[in-house]
C-alpha positions in Angstrom: 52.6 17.3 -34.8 53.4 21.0 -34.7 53.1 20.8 -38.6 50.1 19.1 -38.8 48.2 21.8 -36.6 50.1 24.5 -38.8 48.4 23.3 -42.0 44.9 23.2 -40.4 45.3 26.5 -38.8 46.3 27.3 -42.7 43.6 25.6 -44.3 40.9 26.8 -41.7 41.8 30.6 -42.3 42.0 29.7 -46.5 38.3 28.7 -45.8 37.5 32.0 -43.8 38.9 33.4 -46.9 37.0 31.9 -49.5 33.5 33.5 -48.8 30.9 35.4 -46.9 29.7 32.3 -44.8 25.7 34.0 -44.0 25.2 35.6 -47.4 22.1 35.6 -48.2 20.2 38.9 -46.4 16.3 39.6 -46.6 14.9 43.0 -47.1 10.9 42.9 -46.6 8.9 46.1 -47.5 5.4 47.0 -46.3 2.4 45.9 -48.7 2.2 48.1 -52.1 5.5 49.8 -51.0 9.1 50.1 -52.7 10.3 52.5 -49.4 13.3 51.1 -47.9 12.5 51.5 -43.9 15.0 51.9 -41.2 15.5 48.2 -40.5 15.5 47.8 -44.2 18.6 50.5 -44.6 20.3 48.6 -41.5 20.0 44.9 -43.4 21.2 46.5 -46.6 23.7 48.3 -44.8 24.6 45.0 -43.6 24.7 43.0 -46.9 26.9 46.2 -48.3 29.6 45.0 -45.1 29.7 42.2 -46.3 29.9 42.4 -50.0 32.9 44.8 -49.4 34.8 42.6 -47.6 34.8 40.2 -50.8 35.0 42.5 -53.6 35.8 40.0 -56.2 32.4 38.0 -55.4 28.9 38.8 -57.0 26.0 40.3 -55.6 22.7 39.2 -56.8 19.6 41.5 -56.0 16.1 39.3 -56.8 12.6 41.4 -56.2 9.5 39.6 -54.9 5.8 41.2 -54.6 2.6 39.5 -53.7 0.0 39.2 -56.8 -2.9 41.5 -55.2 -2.4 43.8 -58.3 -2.4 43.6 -61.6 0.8 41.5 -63.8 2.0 44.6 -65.0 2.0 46.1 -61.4 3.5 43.4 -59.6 6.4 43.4 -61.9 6.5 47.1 -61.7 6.6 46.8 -57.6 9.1 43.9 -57.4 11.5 46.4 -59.9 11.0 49.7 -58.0 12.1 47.1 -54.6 14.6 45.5 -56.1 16.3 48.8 -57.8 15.7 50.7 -54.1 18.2 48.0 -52.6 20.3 48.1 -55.6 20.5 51.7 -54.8 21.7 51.6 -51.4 23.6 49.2 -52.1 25.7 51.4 -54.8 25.6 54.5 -51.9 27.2 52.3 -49.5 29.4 51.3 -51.6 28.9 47.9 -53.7 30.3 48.9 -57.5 27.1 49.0 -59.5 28.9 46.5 -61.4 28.9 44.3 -59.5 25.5 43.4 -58.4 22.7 41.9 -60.7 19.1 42.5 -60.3 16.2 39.5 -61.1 12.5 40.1 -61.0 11.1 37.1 -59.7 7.5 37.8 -58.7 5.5 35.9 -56.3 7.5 32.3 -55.2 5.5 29.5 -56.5 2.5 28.0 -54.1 3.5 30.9 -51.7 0.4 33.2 -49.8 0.4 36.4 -50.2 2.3 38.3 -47.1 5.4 39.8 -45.5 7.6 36.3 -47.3 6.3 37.9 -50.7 7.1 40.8 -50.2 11.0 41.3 -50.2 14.1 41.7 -51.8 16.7 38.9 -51.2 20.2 40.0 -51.4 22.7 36.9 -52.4 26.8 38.0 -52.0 27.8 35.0 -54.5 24.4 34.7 -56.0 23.8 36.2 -59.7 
């Protein structure tokens, strides 16, 4: 019996090993803005915990921005968001290298608003 409980204990702290379990961390800027807030600093901050306790796994960084602008200013938003986190996320200590940026625009069917405006920070995603 004692060795039965020994292998769970084992194979229940392999699994707390594997991987972050809440990985996935939402960053949401104020309309036409790339400025990371306070509360935005303190979720990256966050994300950049977590990330360094699992060095070996990837980070991914995707950008969103609502369409009130032009194509070509949308992308250029959802870039300036996404590269602000990716920043802070280097200064706290993620290797660059280690995190990979996606623009992805406005979601599909989505209304423009807070959920559209965001960077989504994935330890595990690419």
């Amino acid at each position: 019996m004692r060795a039965v409980i020994l292998v769970g204990l084992l194979a229940l702290a392999a699994c707390a090993q594997a991987g972050p379990s809440d990985h996935v961390f939402a960053v949401f800027f104020n309309e036409d803005s790339a400025a990371l807030d306070a509360p935005a600093k303190d979720i990256v901050g966050r994300a950049a915990a977590v990330s360094k306790q699992f060095p070996a796994i990837p980070v991914g960084v995707a950008g969103y921005a609502d369409r009130n602008g032009t194509p070509a200013a949308t992308v250029a938003l959802l870039k300036a968001r996404a590269d602000a986190v990716f920043n802070l996320l280097v200064a706290d200590g993620v290797p660059a290298a280690s995190i990979h940026r996606t623009a992805v625009g406005s979601p599909p069917n989505s209304n423009p608003g807070i959920e559209s405006r965001r960077v989504e920070i994935d330890i595990g995603g690419e």
